[in-house]
MARFINU-368076 format. One record per residue (C-alpha): x, y, z; residue number from 1. Coordinates in steps of 0.5 Angstrom, whole numbers. Layout:
BEGIN
{xx->X	yy->Y	zz->Z	seq->NUM}
...
***
This chain:
BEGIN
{xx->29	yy->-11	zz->25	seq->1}
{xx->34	yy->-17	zz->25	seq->2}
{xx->30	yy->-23	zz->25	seq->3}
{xx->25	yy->-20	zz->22	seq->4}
{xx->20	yy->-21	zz->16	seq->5}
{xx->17	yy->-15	zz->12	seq->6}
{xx->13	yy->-16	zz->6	seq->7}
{xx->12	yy->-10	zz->2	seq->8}
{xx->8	yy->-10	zz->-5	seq->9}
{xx->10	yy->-6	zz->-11	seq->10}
{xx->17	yy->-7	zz->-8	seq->11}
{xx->20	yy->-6	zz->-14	seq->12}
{xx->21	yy->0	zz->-16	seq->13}
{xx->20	yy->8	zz->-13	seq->14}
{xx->18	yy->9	zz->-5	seq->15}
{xx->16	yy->1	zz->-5	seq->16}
{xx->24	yy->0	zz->-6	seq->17}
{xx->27	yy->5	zz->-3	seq->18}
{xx->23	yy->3	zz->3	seq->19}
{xx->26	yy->-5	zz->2	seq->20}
{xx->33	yy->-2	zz->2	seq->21}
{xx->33	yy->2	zz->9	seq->22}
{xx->30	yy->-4	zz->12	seq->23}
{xx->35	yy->-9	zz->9	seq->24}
{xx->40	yy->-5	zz->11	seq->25}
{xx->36	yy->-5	zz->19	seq->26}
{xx->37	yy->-13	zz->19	seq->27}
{xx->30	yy->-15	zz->16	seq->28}
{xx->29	yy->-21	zz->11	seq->29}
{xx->25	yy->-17	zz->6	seq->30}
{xx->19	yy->-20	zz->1	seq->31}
{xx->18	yy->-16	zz->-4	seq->32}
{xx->11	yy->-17	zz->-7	seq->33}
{xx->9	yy->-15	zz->-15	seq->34}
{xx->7	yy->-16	zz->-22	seq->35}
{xx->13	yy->-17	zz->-27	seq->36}
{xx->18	yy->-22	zz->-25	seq->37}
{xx->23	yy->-20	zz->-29	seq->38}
{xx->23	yy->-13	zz->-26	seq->39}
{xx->23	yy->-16	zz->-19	seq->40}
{xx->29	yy->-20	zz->-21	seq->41}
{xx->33	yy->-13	zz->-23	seq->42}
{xx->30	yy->-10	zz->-17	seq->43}
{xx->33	yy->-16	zz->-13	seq->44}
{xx->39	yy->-15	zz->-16	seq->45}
{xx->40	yy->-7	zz->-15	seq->46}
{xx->37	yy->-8	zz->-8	seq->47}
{xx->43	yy->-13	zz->-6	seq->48}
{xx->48	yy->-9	zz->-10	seq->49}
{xx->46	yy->-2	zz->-6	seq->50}
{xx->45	yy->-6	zz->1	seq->51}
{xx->52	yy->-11	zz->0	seq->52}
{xx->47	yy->-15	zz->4	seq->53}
{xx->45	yy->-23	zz->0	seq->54}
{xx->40	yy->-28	zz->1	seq->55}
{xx->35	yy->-24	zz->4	seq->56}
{xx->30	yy->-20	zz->-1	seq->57}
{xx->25	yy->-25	zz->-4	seq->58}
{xx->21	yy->-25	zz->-10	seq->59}
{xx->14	yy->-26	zz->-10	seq->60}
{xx->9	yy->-25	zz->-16	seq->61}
{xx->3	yy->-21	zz->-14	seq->62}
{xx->-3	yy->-17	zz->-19	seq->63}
{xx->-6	yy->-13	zz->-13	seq->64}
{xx->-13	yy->-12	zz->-19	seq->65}
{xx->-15	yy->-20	zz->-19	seq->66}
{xx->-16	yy->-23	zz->-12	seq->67}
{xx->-14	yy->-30	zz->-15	seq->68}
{xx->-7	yy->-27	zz->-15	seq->69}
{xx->-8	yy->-23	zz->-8	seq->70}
{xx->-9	yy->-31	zz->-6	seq->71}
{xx->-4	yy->-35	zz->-9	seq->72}
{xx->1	yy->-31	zz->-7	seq->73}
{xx->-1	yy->-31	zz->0	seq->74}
{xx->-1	yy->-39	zz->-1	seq->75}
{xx->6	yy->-38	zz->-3	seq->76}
{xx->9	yy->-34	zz->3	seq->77}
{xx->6	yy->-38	zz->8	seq->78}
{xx->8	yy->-44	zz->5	seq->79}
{xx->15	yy->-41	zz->6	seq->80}
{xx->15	yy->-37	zz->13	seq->81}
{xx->10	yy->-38	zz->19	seq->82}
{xx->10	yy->-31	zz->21	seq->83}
{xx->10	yy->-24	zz->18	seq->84}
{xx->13	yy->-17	zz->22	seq->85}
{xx->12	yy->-13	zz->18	seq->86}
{xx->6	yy->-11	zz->12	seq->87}
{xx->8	yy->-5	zz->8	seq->88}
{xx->2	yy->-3	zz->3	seq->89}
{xx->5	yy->0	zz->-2	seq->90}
{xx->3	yy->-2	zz->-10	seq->91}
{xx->-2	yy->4	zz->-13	seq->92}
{xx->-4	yy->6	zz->-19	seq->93}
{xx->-6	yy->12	zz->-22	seq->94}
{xx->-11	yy->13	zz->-28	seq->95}
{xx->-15	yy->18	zz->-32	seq->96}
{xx->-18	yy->13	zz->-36	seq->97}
{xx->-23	yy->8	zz->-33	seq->98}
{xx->-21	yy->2	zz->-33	seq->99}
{xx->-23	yy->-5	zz->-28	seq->100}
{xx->-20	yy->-10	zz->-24	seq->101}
{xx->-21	yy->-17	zz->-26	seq->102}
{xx->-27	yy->-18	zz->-22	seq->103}
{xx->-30	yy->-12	zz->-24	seq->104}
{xx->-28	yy->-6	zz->-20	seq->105}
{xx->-27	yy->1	zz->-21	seq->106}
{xx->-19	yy->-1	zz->-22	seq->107}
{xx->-16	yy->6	zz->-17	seq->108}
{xx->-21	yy->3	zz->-11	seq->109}
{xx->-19	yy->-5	zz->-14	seq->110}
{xx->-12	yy->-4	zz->-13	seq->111}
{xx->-11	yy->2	zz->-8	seq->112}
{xx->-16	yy->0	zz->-2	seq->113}
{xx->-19	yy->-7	zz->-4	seq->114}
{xx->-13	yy->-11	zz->-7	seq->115}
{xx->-10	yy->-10	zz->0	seq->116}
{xx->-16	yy->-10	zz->4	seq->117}
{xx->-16	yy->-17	zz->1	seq->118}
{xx->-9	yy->-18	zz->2	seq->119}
{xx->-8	yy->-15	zz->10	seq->120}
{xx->-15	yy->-20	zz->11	seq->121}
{xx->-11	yy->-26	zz->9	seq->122}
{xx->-5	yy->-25	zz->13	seq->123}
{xx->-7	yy->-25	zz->20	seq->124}
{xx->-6	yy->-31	zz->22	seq->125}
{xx->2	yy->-30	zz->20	seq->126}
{xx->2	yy->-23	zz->23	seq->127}
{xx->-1	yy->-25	zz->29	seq->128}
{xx->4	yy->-31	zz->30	seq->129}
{xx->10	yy->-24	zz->30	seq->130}
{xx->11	yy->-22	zz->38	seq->131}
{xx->9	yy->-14	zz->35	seq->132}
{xx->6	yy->-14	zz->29	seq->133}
{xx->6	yy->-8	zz->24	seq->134}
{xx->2	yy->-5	zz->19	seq->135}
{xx->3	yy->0	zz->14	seq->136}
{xx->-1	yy->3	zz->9	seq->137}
{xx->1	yy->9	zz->4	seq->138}
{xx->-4	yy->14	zz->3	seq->139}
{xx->-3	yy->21	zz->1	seq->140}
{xx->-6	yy->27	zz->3	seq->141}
{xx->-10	yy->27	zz->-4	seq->142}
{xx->-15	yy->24	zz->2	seq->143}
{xx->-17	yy->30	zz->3	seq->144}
{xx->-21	yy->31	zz->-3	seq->145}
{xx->-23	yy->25	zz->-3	seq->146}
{xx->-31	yy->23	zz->-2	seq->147}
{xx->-33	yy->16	zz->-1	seq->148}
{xx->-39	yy->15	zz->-7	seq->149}
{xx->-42	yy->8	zz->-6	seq->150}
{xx->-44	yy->8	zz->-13	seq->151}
{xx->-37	yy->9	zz->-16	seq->152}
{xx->-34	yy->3	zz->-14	seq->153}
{xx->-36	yy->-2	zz->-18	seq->154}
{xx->-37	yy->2	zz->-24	seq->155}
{xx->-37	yy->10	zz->-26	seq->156}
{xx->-44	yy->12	zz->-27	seq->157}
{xx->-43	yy->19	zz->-32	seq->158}
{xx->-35	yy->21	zz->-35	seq->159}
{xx->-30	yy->18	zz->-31	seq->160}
{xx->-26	yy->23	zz->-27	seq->161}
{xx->-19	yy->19	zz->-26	seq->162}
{xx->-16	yy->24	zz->-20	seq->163}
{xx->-23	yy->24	zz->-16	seq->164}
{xx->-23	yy->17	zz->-16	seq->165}
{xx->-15	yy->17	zz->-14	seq->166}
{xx->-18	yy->21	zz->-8	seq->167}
{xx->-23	yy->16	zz->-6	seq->168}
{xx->-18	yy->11	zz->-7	seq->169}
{xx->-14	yy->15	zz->-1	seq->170}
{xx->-19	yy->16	zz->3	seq->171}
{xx->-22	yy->9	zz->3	seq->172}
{xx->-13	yy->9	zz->5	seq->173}
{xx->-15	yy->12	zz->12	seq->174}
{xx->-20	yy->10	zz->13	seq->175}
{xx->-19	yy->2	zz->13	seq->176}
{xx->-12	yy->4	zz->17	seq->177}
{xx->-17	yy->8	zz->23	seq->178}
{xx->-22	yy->1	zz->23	seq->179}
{xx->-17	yy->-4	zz->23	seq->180}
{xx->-13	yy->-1	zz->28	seq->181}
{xx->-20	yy->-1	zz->32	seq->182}
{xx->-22	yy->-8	zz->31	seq->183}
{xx->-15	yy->-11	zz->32	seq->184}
{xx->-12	yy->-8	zz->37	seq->185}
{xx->-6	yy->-12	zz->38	seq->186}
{xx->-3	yy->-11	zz->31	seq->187}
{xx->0	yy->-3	zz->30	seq->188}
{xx->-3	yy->-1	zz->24	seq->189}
{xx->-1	yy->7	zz->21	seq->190}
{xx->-2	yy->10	zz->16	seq->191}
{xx->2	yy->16	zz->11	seq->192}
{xx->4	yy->20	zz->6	seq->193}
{xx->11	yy->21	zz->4	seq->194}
{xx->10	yy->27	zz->0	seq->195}
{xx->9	yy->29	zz->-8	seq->196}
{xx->15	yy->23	zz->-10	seq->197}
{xx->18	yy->23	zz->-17	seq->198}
{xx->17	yy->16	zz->-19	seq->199}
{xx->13	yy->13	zz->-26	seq->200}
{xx->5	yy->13	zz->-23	seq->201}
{xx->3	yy->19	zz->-25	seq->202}
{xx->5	yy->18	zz->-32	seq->203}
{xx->4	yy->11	zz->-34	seq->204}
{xx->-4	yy->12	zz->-35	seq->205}
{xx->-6	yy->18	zz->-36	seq->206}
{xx->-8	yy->22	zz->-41	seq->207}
{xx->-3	yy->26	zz->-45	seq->208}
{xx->-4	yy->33	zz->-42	seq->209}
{xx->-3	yy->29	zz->-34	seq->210}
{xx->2	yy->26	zz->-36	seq->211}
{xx->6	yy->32	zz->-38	seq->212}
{xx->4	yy->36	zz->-32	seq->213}
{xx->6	yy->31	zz->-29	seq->214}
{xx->13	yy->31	zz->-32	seq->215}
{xx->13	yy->38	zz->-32	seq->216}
{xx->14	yy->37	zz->-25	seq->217}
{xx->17	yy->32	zz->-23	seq->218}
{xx->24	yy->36	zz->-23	seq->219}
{xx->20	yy->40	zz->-16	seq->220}
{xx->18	yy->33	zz->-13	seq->221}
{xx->22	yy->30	zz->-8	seq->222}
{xx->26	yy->23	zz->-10	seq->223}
{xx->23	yy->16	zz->-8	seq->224}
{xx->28	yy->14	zz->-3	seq->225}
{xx->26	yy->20	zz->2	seq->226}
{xx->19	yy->18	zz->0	seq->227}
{xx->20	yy->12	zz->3	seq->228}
{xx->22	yy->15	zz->10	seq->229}
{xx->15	yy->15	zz->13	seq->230}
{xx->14	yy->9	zz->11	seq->231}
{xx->22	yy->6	zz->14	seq->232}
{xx->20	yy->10	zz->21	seq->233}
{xx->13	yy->6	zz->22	seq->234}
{xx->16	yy->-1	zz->20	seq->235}
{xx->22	yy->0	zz->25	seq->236}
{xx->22	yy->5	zz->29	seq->237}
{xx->21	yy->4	zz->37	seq->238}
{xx->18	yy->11	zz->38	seq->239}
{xx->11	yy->9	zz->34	seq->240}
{xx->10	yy->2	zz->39	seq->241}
{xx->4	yy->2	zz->41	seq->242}
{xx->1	yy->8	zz->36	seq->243}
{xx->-4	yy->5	zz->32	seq->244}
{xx->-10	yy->8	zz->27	seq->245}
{xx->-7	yy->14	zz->26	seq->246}
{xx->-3	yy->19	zz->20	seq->247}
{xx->4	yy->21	zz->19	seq->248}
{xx->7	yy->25	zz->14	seq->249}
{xx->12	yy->26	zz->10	seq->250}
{xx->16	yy->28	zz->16	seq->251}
{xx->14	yy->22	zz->20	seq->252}
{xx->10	yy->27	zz->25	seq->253}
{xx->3	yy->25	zz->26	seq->254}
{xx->-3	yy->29	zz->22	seq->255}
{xx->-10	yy->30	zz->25	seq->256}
{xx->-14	yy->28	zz->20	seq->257}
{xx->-19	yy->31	zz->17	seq->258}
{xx->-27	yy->31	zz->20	seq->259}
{xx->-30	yy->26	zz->14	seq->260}
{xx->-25	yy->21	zz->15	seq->261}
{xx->-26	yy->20	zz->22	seq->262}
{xx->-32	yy->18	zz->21	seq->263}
{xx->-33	yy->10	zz->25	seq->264}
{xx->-40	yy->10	zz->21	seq->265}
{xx->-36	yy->10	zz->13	seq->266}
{xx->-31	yy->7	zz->16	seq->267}
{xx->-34	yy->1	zz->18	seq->268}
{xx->-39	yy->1	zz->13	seq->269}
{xx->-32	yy->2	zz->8	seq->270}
{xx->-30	yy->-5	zz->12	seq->271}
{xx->-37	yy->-9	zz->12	seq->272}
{xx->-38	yy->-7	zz->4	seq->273}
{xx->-30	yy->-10	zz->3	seq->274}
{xx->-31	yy->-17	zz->6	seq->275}
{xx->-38	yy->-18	zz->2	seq->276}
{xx->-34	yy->-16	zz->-4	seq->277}
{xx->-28	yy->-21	zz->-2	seq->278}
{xx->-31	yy->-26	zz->0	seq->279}
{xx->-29	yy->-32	zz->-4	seq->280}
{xx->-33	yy->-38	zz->-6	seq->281}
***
Protein backbone atom coordinates (compact mmCIF):
# COMPACT_ATOMS: atom_id res chain seq x y z
CA UNK A 1 0.00 0.00 0.00
CA UNK A 2 2.92 2.36 -0.25
CA UNK A 3 2.35 5.34 -2.20
CA UNK A 4 -1.21 4.56 -1.95
CA UNK A 5 -4.39 7.11 -1.11
CA UNK A 6 -7.20 5.49 0.84
CA UNK A 7 -10.27 7.57 1.86
CA UNK A 8 -12.42 5.73 4.66
CA UNK A 9 -15.71 7.50 5.72
CA UNK A 10 -16.58 7.08 9.75
CA UNK A 11 -12.96 6.68 9.83
CA UNK A 12 -13.05 7.77 13.15
CA UNK A 13 -13.88 5.37 15.38
CA UNK A 14 -14.84 1.43 15.53
CA UNK A 15 -14.37 -0.81 12.16
CA UNK A 16 -13.76 2.45 9.99
CA UNK A 17 -10.53 2.96 12.18
CA UNK A 18 -9.37 -0.11 12.99
CA UNK A 19 -9.63 -0.34 9.07
CA UNK A 20 -7.30 3.02 9.16
CA UNK A 21 -4.98 1.76 11.27
CA UNK A 22 -4.10 -1.81 9.28
CA UNK A 23 -3.79 0.13 6.20
CA UNK A 24 -1.56 2.62 7.77
CA UNK A 25 0.70 0.10 9.24
CA UNK A 26 0.67 -1.50 5.20
CA UNK A 27 2.16 1.88 4.00
CA UNK A 28 -1.16 3.78 3.01
CA UNK A 29 -1.46 7.76 3.20
CA UNK A 30 -5.04 7.57 4.85
CA UNK A 31 -7.96 10.30 4.59
CA UNK A 32 -10.26 9.51 7.35
CA UNK A 33 -13.83 11.21 6.30
CA UNK A 34 -16.80 12.26 9.19
CA UNK A 35 -18.62 14.43 10.88
CA UNK A 36 -16.90 15.74 14.17
CA UNK A 37 -13.78 17.43 13.97
CA UNK A 38 -12.72 17.42 17.36
CA UNK A 39 -13.45 13.45 17.36
CA UNK A 40 -11.57 13.01 14.18
CA UNK A 41 -8.56 15.24 15.49
CA UNK A 42 -8.30 12.41 18.78
CA UNK A 43 -8.67 9.83 16.43
CA UNK A 44 -6.00 11.26 14.39
CA UNK A 45 -3.89 11.09 17.32
CA UNK A 46 -4.60 7.28 18.54
CA UNK A 47 -4.04 6.27 15.03
CA UNK A 48 -0.45 7.64 15.18
CA UNK A 49 0.12 6.85 18.59
CA UNK A 50 -0.99 2.91 17.97
CA UNK A 51 0.88 2.96 14.30
CA UNK A 52 4.27 5.15 15.17
CA UNK A 53 3.61 6.40 11.85
CA UNK A 54 3.20 10.57 11.58
CA UNK A 55 2.19 12.88 8.61
CA UNK A 56 0.07 10.26 7.05
CA UNK A 57 -3.81 10.30 8.09
CA UNK A 58 -5.78 13.30 7.52
CA UNK A 59 -9.00 14.80 8.46
CA UNK A 60 -11.44 15.80 6.38
CA UNK A 61 -15.26 16.99 7.32
CA UNK A 62 -18.10 14.70 5.96
CA UNK A 63 -22.26 14.65 6.82
CA UNK A 64 -22.92 11.69 4.73
CA UNK A 65 -27.04 12.74 5.44
CA UNK A 66 -26.73 16.15 3.46
CA UNK A 67 -25.48 15.90 0.09
CA UNK A 68 -24.00 19.41 0.03
CA UNK A 69 -21.47 18.01 2.66
CA UNK A 70 -20.78 14.94 0.54
CA UNK A 71 -19.66 17.71 -2.35
CA UNK A 72 -17.68 20.22 -0.25
CA UNK A 73 -15.66 17.44 0.73
CA UNK A 74 -15.32 15.85 -2.32
CA UNK A 75 -14.19 19.81 -3.46
CA UNK A 76 -11.72 19.75 -0.54
CA UNK A 77 -9.78 16.23 -1.50
CA UNK A 78 -9.30 16.77 -4.96
CA UNK A 79 -7.97 20.11 -4.10
CA UNK A 80 -5.11 18.24 -2.39
CA UNK A 81 -4.70 14.79 -3.98
CA UNK A 82 -5.22 14.05 -7.91
CA UNK A 83 -5.78 10.40 -7.56
CA UNK A 84 -7.59 8.33 -4.85
CA UNK A 85 -6.70 4.01 -4.56
CA UNK A 86 -8.79 3.11 -2.33
CA UNK A 87 -12.83 3.86 -1.27
CA UNK A 88 -13.75 2.30 1.65
CA UNK A 89 -17.60 3.21 2.65
CA UNK A 90 -17.64 2.45 5.87
CA UNK A 91 -19.81 5.42 7.97
CA UNK A 92 -23.48 3.85 8.97
CA UNK A 93 -26.10 4.62 11.06
CA UNK A 94 -28.44 2.85 12.67
CA UNK A 95 -32.14 4.21 14.23
CA UNK A 96 -35.42 3.11 15.56
CA UNK A 97 -36.88 6.23 15.40
CA UNK A 98 -37.63 7.86 11.69
CA UNK A 99 -35.81 10.33 11.18
CA UNK A 100 -34.66 12.38 7.55
CA UNK A 101 -31.56 13.47 5.65
CA UNK A 102 -31.17 17.15 5.08
CA UNK A 103 -32.60 16.48 1.68
CA UNK A 104 -35.51 14.65 3.04
CA UNK A 105 -34.71 10.71 2.86
CA UNK A 106 -35.68 8.18 4.99
CA UNK A 107 -32.15 8.84 7.11
CA UNK A 108 -30.85 4.84 7.20
CA UNK A 109 -31.10 4.46 3.15
CA UNK A 110 -29.90 8.62 3.16
CA UNK A 111 -26.92 7.69 5.03
CA UNK A 112 -26.18 4.04 4.17
CA UNK A 113 -26.75 3.66 0.18
CA UNK A 114 -27.43 7.25 -1.05
CA UNK A 115 -24.76 9.36 0.75
CA UNK A 116 -22.09 7.21 -0.54
CA UNK A 117 -23.84 6.40 -4.03
CA UNK A 118 -23.28 10.23 -4.23
CA UNK A 119 -19.77 10.22 -2.92
CA UNK A 120 -18.60 7.04 -4.94
CA UNK A 121 -20.16 8.99 -8.23
CA UNK A 122 -18.02 11.89 -7.36
CA UNK A 123 -15.01 10.40 -7.26
CA UNK A 124 -14.20 8.68 -10.32
CA UNK A 125 -12.54 10.72 -12.04
CA UNK A 126 -9.75 10.57 -8.80
CA UNK A 127 -10.31 6.78 -8.77
CA UNK A 128 -9.77 6.38 -12.40
CA UNK A 129 -6.34 8.43 -12.30
CA UNK A 130 -4.99 5.31 -9.76
CA UNK A 131 -3.50 2.49 -11.94
CA UNK A 132 -5.82 -0.12 -9.71
CA UNK A 133 -8.44 1.10 -8.19
CA UNK A 134 -10.67 -0.33 -5.31
CA UNK A 135 -13.91 0.12 -3.88
CA UNK A 136 -15.09 -1.27 -0.62
CA UNK A 137 -18.61 -1.25 0.53
CA UNK A 138 -19.62 -2.35 4.33
CA UNK A 139 -22.67 -3.99 4.32
CA UNK A 140 -23.96 -6.76 6.24
CA UNK A 141 -25.79 -9.80 6.10
CA UNK A 142 -28.72 -8.04 7.57
CA UNK A 143 -29.33 -7.71 3.72
CA UNK A 144 -30.85 -10.72 3.67
CA UNK A 145 -33.90 -9.57 5.39
CA UNK A 146 -34.02 -6.91 3.49
CA UNK A 147 -36.68 -5.86 0.90
CA UNK A 148 -36.32 -2.96 -1.40
CA UNK A 149 -39.67 -0.98 -1.05
CA UNK A 150 -39.57 2.15 -3.57
CA UNK A 151 -41.95 3.81 -1.39
CA UNK A 152 -40.20 4.08 1.91
CA UNK A 153 -37.20 5.88 0.93
CA UNK A 154 -38.39 9.27 0.97
CA UNK A 155 -40.81 8.65 3.57
CA UNK A 156 -42.27 5.82 5.88
CA UNK A 157 -45.82 5.39 5.00
CA UNK A 158 -47.54 3.68 8.40
CA UNK A 159 -45.28 2.91 11.79
CA UNK A 160 -41.81 3.18 11.13
CA UNK A 161 -39.89 -0.30 11.62
CA UNK A 162 -36.01 1.01 12.17
CA UNK A 163 -34.54 -2.76 11.63
CA UNK A 164 -36.57 -3.13 8.28
CA UNK A 165 -35.37 -0.02 6.93
CA UNK A 166 -31.56 -0.80 8.36
CA UNK A 167 -31.86 -4.15 5.98
CA UNK A 168 -33.22 -2.07 3.14
CA UNK A 169 -30.46 0.04 3.57
CA UNK A 170 -28.00 -3.14 3.34
CA UNK A 171 -29.54 -4.70 0.57
CA UNK A 172 -29.46 -1.58 -1.39
CA UNK A 173 -25.24 -2.04 -0.03
CA UNK A 174 -24.89 -5.02 -2.52
CA UNK A 175 -26.73 -4.09 -4.71
CA UNK A 176 -24.97 -1.05 -5.70
CA UNK A 177 -21.71 -2.81 -5.33
CA UNK A 178 -22.91 -5.85 -8.20
CA UNK A 179 -24.09 -2.49 -10.41
CA UNK A 180 -21.30 -0.61 -10.09
CA UNK A 181 -19.12 -3.41 -10.56
CA UNK A 182 -21.00 -4.05 -14.01
CA UNK A 183 -20.78 -0.49 -15.17
CA UNK A 184 -17.37 0.19 -14.22
CA UNK A 185 -15.56 -2.55 -14.80
CA UNK A 186 -11.98 -1.11 -14.39
CA UNK A 187 -12.68 -0.21 -10.72
CA UNK A 188 -12.84 -3.39 -8.23
CA UNK A 189 -15.79 -2.77 -6.24
CA UNK A 190 -16.49 -5.58 -3.17
CA UNK A 191 -18.63 -5.79 -0.75
CA UNK A 192 -18.68 -7.57 3.23
CA UNK A 193 -19.86 -8.06 6.11
CA UNK A 194 -17.30 -7.95 8.93
CA UNK A 195 -19.30 -9.69 11.43
CA UNK A 196 -21.73 -8.68 14.58
CA UNK A 197 -19.18 -5.87 15.94
CA UNK A 198 -19.10 -4.18 19.36
CA UNK A 199 -19.08 -0.68 18.52
CA UNK A 200 -21.75 2.43 19.42
CA UNK A 201 -24.22 1.87 16.47
CA UNK A 202 -26.52 0.29 17.63
CA UNK A 203 -27.06 2.06 20.95
CA UNK A 204 -26.66 5.46 20.00
CA UNK A 205 -30.31 5.88 18.16
CA UNK A 206 -32.45 3.51 19.18
CA UNK A 207 -34.90 3.31 21.58
CA UNK A 208 -34.42 2.12 25.11
CA UNK A 209 -35.47 -1.65 25.11
CA UNK A 210 -32.83 -1.71 21.49
CA UNK A 211 -30.33 -0.15 23.13
CA UNK A 212 -30.25 -2.44 25.85
CA UNK A 213 -30.32 -5.70 23.88
CA UNK A 214 -27.77 -4.49 22.26
CA UNK A 215 -25.52 -3.70 25.20
CA UNK A 216 -26.67 -6.90 26.75
CA UNK A 217 -24.89 -8.41 23.72
CA UNK A 218 -22.15 -6.60 23.14
CA UNK A 219 -19.97 -8.85 25.43
CA UNK A 220 -20.84 -11.90 22.43
CA UNK A 221 -19.69 -9.54 19.60
CA UNK A 222 -16.47 -9.69 18.27
CA UNK A 223 -14.14 -6.38 18.75
CA UNK A 224 -13.95 -3.46 15.78
CA UNK A 225 -10.45 -4.11 15.18
CA UNK A 226 -11.38 -7.92 13.86
CA UNK A 227 -14.22 -6.47 12.18
CA UNK A 228 -12.27 -4.29 10.30
CA UNK A 229 -10.22 -7.65 8.52
CA UNK A 230 -12.53 -7.70 5.63
CA UNK A 231 -12.79 -4.47 4.92
CA UNK A 232 -8.24 -4.36 5.37
CA UNK A 233 -8.24 -7.80 2.92
CA UNK A 234 -10.34 -6.01 -0.04
CA UNK A 235 -8.36 -2.80 0.10
CA UNK A 236 -5.02 -4.44 0.09
CA UNK A 237 -4.79 -7.68 -0.75
CA UNK A 238 -3.21 -9.05 -4.02
CA UNK A 239 -5.35 -12.10 -3.82
CA UNK A 240 -8.78 -10.18 -4.74
CA UNK A 241 -7.21 -8.07 -7.98
CA UNK A 242 -9.37 -8.27 -10.37
CA UNK A 243 -12.51 -9.72 -8.41
CA UNK A 244 -15.37 -7.35 -8.42
CA UNK A 245 -19.06 -7.46 -7.70
CA UNK A 246 -19.04 -9.70 -5.16
CA UNK A 247 -19.47 -10.54 -1.23
CA UNK A 248 -17.20 -11.26 1.38
CA UNK A 249 -17.80 -12.23 5.10
CA UNK A 250 -16.17 -11.76 8.03
CA UNK A 251 -13.62 -14.34 7.31
CA UNK A 252 -12.75 -12.65 4.19
CA UNK A 253 -14.16 -15.57 1.92
CA UNK A 254 -16.42 -14.96 -0.66
CA UNK A 255 -20.74 -15.48 -0.16
CA UNK A 256 -23.20 -16.38 -2.67
CA UNK A 257 -25.69 -13.98 -2.31
CA UNK A 258 -28.87 -14.47 -1.99
CA UNK A 259 -31.72 -14.65 -5.02
CA UNK A 260 -33.37 -11.29 -4.56
CA UNK A 261 -30.13 -9.27 -4.39
CA UNK A 262 -28.74 -10.76 -7.74
CA UNK A 263 -31.56 -8.99 -9.30
CA UNK A 264 -29.74 -6.78 -12.44
CA UNK A 265 -33.75 -5.61 -12.93
CA UNK A 266 -33.76 -3.80 -8.94
CA UNK A 267 -30.20 -3.04 -8.99
CA UNK A 268 -30.28 -0.84 -11.92
CA UNK A 269 -33.29 0.40 -11.14
CA UNK A 270 -31.74 1.10 -7.56
CA UNK A 271 -28.89 3.19 -9.55
CA UNK A 272 -31.33 5.03 -12.17
CA UNK A 273 -33.59 6.21 -9.10
CA UNK A 274 -30.07 7.10 -7.24
CA UNK A 275 -28.82 9.59 -10.03
CA UNK A 276 -32.21 11.37 -10.20
CA UNK A 277 -32.10 11.67 -6.59
CA UNK A 278 -28.29 12.89 -6.66
CA UNK A 279 -28.70 15.00 -9.43
CA UNK A 280 -27.75 18.49 -8.44
CA UNK A 281 -28.75 21.83 -9.53
Amino acid sequence: MHNKTVLITGGNSGIGKFTALGLLREGAEVFIACRNKEKASKAVQELENLSGIKDKVRVLELDLADLSSIEAMVHAFQGQRPKLDVLVNNAGVVTSKYQATHQGFELQFGVNHLGHFHLTQLLLSALREAPEPRVVNVSSAAYLRGTLDFNRLHQWPGKYNGLKAYAQSKLCNVLFTREMARRYPEIDCNVCHPGVVSTEIGSKHTNPLEALAWTLYRPFMVSPEKGAKTSIFLASSPSVAGISGRFFDENQNPRKLAAHALSDTLAQRLWAQSEQWTMRP
